[in-house]
C-alpha positions as CSV (number, residue, x, y, z in Angstrom):
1,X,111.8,47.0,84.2
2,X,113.5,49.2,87.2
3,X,111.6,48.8,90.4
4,X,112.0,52.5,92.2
5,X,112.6,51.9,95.6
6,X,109.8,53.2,98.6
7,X,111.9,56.2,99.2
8,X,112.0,57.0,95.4
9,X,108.5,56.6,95.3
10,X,107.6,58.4,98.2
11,X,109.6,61.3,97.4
12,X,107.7,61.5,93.9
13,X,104.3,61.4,95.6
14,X,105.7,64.4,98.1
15,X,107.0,66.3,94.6
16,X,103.6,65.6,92.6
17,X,101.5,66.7,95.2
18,X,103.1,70.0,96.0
19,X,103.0,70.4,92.1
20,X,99.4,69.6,92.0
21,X,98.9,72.4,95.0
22,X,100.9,75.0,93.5
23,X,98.8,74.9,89.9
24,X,95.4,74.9,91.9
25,X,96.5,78.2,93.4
26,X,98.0,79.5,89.8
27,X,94.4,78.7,88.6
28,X,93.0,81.1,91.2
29,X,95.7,83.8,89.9
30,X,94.6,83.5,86.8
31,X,90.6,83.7,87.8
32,X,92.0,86.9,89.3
33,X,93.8,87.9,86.3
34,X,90.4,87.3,83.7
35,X,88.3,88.9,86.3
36,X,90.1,91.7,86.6
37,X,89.9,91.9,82.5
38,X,86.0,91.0,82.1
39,X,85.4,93.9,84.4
40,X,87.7,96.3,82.5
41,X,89.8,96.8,85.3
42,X,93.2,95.8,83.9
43,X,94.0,99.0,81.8
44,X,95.0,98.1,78.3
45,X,93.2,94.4,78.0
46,X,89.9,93.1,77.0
47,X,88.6,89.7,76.0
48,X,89.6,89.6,72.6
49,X,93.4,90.5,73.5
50,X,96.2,87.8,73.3
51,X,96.7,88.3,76.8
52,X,93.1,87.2,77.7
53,X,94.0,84.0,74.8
54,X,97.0,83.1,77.0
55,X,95.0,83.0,80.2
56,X,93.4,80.5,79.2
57,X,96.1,78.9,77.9
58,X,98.3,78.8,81.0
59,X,95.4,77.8,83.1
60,X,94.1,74.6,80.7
61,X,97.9,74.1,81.4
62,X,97.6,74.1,85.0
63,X,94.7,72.2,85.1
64,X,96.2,69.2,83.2
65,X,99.3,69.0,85.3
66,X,97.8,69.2,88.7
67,X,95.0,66.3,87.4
68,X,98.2,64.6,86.2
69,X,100.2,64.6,89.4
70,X,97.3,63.9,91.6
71,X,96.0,60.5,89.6
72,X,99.8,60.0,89.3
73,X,100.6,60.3,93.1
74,X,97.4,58.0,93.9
75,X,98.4,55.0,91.6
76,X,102.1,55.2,92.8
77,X,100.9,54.7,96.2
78,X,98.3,52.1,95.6
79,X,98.8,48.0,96.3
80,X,95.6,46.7,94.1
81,X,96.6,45.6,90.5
82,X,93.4,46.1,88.9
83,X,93.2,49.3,91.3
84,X,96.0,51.1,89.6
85,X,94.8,50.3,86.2
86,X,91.6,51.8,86.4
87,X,93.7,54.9,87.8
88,X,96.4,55.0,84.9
89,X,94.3,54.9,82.7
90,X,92.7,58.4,83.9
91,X,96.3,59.7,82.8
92,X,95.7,58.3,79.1
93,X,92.9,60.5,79.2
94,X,94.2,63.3,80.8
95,X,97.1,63.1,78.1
96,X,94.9,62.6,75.1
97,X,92.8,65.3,75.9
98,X,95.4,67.7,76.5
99,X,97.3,66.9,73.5
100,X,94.0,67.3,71.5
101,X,93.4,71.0,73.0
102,X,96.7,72.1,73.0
103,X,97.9,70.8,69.4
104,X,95.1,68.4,67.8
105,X,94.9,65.4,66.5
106,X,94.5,66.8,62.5
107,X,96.9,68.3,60.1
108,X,97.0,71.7,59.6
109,X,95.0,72.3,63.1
110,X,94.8,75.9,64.2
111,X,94.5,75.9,68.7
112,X,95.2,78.9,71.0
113,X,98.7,77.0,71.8
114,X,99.5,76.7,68.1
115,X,98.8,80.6,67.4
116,X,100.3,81.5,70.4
117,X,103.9,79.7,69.3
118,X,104.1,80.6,65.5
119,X,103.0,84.2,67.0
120,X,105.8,84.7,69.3
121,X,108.3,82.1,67.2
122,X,111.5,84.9,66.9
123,X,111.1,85.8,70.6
124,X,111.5,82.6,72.4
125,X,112.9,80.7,69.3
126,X,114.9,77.8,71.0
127,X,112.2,77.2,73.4
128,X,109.7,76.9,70.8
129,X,111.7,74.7,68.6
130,X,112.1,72.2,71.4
131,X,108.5,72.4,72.1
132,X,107.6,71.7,69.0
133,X,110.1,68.6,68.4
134,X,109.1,66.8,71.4
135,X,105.2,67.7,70.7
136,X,105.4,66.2,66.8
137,X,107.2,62.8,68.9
138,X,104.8,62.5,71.4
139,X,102.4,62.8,68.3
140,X,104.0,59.6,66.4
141,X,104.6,57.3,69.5
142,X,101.0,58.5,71.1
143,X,98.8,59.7,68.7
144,X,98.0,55.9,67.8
145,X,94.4,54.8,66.7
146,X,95.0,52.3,69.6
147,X,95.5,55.1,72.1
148,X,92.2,56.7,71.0
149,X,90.4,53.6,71.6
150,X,91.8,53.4,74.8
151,X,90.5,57.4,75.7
152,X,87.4,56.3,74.8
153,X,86.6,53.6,77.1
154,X,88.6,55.2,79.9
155,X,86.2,58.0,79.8
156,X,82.9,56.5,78.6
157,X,83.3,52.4,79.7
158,X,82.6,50.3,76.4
159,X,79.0,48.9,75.1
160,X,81.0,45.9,74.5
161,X,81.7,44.3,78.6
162,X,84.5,42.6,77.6
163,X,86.2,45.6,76.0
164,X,87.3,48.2,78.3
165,X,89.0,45.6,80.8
166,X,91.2,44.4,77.8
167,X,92.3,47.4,76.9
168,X,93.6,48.8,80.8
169,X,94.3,45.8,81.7
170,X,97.5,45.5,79.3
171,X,98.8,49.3,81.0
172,X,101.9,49.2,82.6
173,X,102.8,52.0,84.8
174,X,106.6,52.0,82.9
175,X,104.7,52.5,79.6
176,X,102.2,55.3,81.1
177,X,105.1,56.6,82.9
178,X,107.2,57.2,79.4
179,X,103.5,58.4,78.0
180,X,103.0,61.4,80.7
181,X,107.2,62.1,80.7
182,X,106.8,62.7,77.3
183,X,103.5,64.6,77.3
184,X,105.1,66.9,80.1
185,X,108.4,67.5,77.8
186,X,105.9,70.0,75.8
187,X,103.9,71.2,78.2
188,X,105.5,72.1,80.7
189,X,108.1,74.4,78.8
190,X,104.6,75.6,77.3
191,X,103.1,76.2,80.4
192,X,106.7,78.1,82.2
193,X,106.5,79.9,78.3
194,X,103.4,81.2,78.9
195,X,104.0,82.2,82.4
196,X,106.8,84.7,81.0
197,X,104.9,86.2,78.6
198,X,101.8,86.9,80.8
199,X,104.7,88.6,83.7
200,X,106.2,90.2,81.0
201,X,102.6,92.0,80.0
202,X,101.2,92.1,83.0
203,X,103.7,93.2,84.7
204,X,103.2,94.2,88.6
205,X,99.3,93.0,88.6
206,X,100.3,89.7,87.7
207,X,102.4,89.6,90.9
208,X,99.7,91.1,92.7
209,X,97.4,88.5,91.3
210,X,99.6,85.8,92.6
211,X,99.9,87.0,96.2
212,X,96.3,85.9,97.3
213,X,96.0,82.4,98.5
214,X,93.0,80.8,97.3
215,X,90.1,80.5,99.9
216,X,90.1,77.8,102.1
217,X,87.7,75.1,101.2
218,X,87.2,71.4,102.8
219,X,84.9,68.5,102.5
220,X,83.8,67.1,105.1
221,X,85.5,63.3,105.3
222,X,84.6,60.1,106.9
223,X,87.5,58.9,108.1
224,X,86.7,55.9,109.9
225,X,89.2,53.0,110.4
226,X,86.5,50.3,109.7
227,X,85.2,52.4,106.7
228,X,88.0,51.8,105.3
229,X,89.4,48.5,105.9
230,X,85.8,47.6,104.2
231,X,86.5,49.4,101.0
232,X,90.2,47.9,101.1
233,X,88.5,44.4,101.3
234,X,85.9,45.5,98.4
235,X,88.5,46.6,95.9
236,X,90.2,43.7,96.6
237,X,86.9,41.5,96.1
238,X,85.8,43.5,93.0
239,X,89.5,43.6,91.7
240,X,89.6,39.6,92.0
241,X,86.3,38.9,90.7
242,X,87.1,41.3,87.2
243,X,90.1,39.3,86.5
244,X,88.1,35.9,87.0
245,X,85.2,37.1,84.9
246,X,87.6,38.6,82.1
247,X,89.4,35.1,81.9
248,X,86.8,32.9,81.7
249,X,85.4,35.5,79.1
250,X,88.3,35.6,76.9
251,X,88.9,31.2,77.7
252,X,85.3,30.8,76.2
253,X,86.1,32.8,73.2
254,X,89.2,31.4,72.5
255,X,86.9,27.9,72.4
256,X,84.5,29.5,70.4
257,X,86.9,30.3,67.9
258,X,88.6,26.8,67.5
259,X,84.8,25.3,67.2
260,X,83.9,27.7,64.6
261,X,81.2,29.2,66.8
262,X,79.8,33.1,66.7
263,X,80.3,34.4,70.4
264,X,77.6,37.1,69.2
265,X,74.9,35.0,68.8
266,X,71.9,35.4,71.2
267,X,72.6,32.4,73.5
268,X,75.9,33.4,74.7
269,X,75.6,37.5,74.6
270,X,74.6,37.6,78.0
271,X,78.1,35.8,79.2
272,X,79.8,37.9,76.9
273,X,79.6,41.0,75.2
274,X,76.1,41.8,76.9
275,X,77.5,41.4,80.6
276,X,75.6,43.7,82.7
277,X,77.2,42.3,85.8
278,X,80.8,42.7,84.9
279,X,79.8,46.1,83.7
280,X,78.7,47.0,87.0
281,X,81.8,45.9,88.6
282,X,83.6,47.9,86.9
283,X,81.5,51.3,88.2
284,X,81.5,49.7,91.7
285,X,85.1,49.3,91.4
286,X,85.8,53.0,90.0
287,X,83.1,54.2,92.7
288,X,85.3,52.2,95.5
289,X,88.9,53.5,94.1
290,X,87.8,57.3,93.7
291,X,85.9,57.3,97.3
292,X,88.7,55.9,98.9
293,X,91.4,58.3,96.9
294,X,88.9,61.2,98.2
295,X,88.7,59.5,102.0
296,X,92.7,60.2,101.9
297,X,93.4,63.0,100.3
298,X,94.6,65.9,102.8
299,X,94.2,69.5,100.7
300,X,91.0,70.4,98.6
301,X,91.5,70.0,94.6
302,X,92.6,66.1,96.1
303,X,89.8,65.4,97.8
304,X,87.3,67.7,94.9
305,X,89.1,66.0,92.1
306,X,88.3,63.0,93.2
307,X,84.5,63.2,94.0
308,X,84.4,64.6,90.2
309,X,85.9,61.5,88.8
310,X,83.4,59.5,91.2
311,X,80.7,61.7,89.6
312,X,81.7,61.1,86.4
313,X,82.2,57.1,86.7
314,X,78.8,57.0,87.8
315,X,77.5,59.3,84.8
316,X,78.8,57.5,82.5
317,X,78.4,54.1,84.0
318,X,74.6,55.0,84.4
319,X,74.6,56.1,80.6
320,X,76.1,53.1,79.9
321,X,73.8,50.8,82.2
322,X,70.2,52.1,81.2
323,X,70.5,55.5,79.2
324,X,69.4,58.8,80.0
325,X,65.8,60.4,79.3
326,X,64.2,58.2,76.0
327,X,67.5,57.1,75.1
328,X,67.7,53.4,76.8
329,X,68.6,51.2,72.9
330,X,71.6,49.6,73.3
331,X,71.9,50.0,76.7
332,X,73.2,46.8,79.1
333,X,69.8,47.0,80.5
334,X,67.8,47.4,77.2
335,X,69.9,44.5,75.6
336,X,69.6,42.3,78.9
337,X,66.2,42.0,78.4
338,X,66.5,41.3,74.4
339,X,69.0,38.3,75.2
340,X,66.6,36.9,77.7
341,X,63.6,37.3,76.1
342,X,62.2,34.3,76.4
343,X,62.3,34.1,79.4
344,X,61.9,37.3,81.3
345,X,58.8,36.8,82.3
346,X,59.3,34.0,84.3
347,X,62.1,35.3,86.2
348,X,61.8,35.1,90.5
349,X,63.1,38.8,90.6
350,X,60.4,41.5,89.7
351,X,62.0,42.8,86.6
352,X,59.3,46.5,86.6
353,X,60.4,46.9,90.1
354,X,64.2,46.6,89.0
355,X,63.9,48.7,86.1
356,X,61.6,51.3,87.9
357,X,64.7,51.9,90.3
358,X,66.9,52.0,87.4
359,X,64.7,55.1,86.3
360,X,64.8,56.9,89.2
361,X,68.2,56.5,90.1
362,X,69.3,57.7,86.1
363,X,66.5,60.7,86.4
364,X,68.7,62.1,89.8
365,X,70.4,65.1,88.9
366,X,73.5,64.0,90.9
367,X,73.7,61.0,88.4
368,X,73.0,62.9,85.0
369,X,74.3,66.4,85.2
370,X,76.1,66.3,82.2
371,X,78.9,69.0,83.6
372,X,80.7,66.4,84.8
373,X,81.8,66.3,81.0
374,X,84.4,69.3,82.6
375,X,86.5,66.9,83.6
376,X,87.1,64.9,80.4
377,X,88.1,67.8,78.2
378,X,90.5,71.2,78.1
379,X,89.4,74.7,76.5
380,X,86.2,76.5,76.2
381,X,82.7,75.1,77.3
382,X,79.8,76.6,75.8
383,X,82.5,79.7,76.0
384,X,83.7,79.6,79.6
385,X,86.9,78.8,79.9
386,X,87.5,74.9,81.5
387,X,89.4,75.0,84.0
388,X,87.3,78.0,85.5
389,X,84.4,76.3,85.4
390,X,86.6,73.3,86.8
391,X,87.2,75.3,90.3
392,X,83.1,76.9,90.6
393,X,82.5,73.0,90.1
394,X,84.5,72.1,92.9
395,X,83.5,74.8,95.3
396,X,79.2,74.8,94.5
397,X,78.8,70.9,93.6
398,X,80.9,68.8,96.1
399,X,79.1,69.0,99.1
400,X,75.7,68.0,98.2
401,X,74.7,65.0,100.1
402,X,76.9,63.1,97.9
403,X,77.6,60.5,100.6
404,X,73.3,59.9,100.5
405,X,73.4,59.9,97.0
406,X,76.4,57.5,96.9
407,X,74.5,55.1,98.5
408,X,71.7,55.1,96.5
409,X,73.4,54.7,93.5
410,X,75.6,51.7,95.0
411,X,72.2,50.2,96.6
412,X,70.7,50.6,93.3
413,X,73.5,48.7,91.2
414,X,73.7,45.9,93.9
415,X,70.1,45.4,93.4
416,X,70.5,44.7,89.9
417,X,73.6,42.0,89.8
418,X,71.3,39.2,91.3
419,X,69.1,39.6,87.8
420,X,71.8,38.0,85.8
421,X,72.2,34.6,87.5
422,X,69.0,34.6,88.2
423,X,67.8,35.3,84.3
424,X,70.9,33.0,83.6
425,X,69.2,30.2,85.6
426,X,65.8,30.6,83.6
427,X,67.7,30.5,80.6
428,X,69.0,27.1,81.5
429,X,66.0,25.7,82.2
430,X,64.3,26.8,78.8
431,X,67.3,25.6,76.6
432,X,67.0,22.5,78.7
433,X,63.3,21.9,77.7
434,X,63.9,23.7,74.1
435,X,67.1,20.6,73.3
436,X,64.6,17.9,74.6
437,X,61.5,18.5,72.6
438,X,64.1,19.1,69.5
439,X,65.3,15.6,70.9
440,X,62.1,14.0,71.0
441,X,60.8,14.9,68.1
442,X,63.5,14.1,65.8
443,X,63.2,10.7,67.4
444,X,59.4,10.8,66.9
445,X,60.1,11.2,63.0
446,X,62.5,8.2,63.5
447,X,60.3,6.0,65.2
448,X,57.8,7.0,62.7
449,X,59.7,5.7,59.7
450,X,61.2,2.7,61.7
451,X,57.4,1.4,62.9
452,X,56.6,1.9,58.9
453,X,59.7,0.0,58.1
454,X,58.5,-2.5,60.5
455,X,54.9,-2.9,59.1
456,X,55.8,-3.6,55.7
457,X,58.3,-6.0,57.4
458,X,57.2,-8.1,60.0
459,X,60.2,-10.3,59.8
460,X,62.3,-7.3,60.9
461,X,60.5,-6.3,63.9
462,X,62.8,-7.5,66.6
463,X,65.8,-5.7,64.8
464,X,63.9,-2.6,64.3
465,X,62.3,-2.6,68.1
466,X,66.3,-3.3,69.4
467,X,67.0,0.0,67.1
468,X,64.5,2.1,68.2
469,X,65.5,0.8,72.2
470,X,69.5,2.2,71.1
471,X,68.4,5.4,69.4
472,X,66.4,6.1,72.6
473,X,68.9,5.1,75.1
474,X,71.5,7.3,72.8
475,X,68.5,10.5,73.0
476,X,68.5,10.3,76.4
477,X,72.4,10.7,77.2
478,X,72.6,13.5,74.1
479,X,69.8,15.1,76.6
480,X,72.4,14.7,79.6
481,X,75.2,16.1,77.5
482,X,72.9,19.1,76.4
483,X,72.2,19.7,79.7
């Protein structure tokens, strides 16, 4: 692998986020542009025209490349290991989706990009011809079972806590890198396709349209040089103890295995599968990587960008964690409780209290409004376009108290992570007691059928009383070893 040097690197950050600027204000053109359409005021145009169809289009377009170049521009700049791979793999999404809107997944699929190609096929025939070659490869190295797998935890974390850290922790920013080059060998021909047509029928109000800047919008930042050393030190902390907790995972499975043992069976869930703690590291460590990506950014879409993808982390962490409304079954919560059944009640932490602020905190609009789903797909929601909704988002919903929510919600989750060693410690102490009495009592049967040996046998009652003395002696270090 080629290691660019800082000044490649830095100049790539500098290009991406002028990119990233210049398709936030194309968005706003083409607000103007729709605007101007819904309202009849654009002579010859309404919502059903092509025109309107390619709107869209170009602006689902420009939203995927600035999201692109500004998750792009944050890992390229970032030191963390486990830091940048819970960053690129935001770009597998953002890839995935996009190919999904723009050409789908399923033969024979019919999208507004796919119309808008075969419709103008003898006007721009080379460029459409290219398009379509490097779409089709993108589709055979990319459009991979595995690579859906991969979408789906980066957006929604896994039920399984061992599951989404295996899959981003095998990126490599060489193998995204050749995953986004080749998704922007399509799309951005698309997008500078689509450009041409719209200036070619809209002629001078396109231009027009393009002249406004958008209005100036800022969140207000805590930029505090202690503030941020601590979130350095937490990623770091966070990062460190996800790669401990996913080797001893994967270690005690590969044990399991050679033993012949079932790593889902009730006793070893909670370590496993069912680990509500390593689950919540992950969220504290998306929470930690977005906030401070947000804490640096300089223009607006940065800094709104990343409080969405904060938003959503916490969504779907949340989701993930206890559930929404009625639907808590399968949750980490509802399943850390099944493991540990026997012996939740006797844990020292009050488990109502716990799971009453678990309710509160998942009943807070800023945790469960679902439209932070914007930011995970491309094209029409409940018929608005995306990425318009995408900029009303950023303008009405970023300022709300979200540092005093943040904090609740982090509060909240470090609350819960001492339940786990804590229930983990009860557990002990019950399988301790439950391997004893198994102990003792399959001695008692011995000793049963030795003393009967020995009454029907007098002459063997020192042999059998130097037996039973081993066989205890031998129970009691089995006990040790148990335990």
């Amino acid at each position: 692998m080629t290691v660019a040097s800082e000044e490649t690197r830095t100049a790539l950050i500098d290009n991406m986020s002028e990119t990233a600027k210049m398709m936030y204000h194309e968005i706003y053109r083409d607000i103007r542009l729709a605007d101007g359409i819904d309202k009849n005021a654009t002579k010859g145009f309404d919502q059903d025209s092509e025109v309107y169809e390619v709107l869209k289009l170009n602006s689902n377009l420009a939203l995927m490349l600035m999201e692109l170049c500004v998750i792009l521009s944050e890992e390229m700049s970032r030191q963390n290991v486990v830091e940048r791979r819970f960053l690129l793999r935001r770009c597998v999404m953002i890839c995935h989706e996009g190919y999904k809107y723009l050409f789908g997944f399923k033969e024979n699929a019919t999208t507004t990009a796919i119309r808008f190609l075969d419709a103008h096929s003898a006007d721009y025939q080379e460029w459409i011809n290219c398009i379509n070659e490097v779409h089709k490869k993108y589709l055979q190295d990319f459009g991979t079972e595995e690579m859906k797998q991969l979408r789906d935890v980066a957006k929604h974390y896994s039920t399984d806590s061992m599951e989404f850290f295996n899959r981003v922790k095998n990126l490599d920013e060489e193998a995204v890198a050749k995953m986004i080059a080749s998704f922007m060998a399509f799309a951005q021909p698309l997008y500078h396709l689509t450009l041409l047509y719209l200036k070619n029928e809209l002629g001078i109000t396109f231009l027009l349209a393009g002249v406004e800047r958008p209005p100036f919008h800022s969140i207000p930042q805590f930029k505090d040089l202690y503030l941020s050393r601590v979130v350095d030190q937490s990623i770091e902390k966070f990062g460190d103890l996800i790669l401990k907790m996913d080797k001893i995972g994967n270690q005690g499975i590969m044990v399991l295995r050679r033993l012949g043992a079932n790593s889902v069976k009730k006793e070893l869930r909670p370590y496993l599968d069912d680990n509500l703690a390593t689950h919540i590291f992950y969220v504290d460590m998306d929470i930690l990587c977005a906030y401070k990506a947000f804490s640096q950014a300089v223009d607006f879409h940065e800094q709104a960008i990343n409080l969405a993808y904060l938003r959503l982390s916490i969504h779907e962490g949340i989701k993930k964690l206890y559930g929404f409304g009625d639907k808590h079954e399968g949750s980490y919560w509802f399943r850390l409780k099944e493991d540990f059944s026997d012996v939740i009640v006797s844990c020292s932490l009050d488990i109502e209290e716990i799971e009453q602020k678990l309710d509160t905190l998942s009943k807070m609009d800023y945790v469960r409004d679902e439209e932070v789903a914007l930011f995970t797909h491309y094209g029409d929601d409940k018929h608005k376009n995306i990425p318009f909704e995408v900029i009303k988002y950023f303008e009405d919903k970023t300022n709300d108290l979200f540092i005093e929510n943040l904090t609740i919600v982090i509060n909240t989750l470090t609350s819960i992570l001492p339940v786990v060693p804590s229930l983990m410690e009860q557990e002990n102490v019950f399988l301790k007691a439950k391997n004893d009495q198994m102990i003792d009592d399959s001695f008692g049967k011995i000793e049963g059928l030795l003393n009967l040996a020995k009454a029907k046998n007098p002459q063997l009652e020192k042999s059998i009383d130097e037996l039973l003395k081993f066989i205890k002696n031998k129970n009691e270090e089995l006990k040790k070893l148990l335990n």
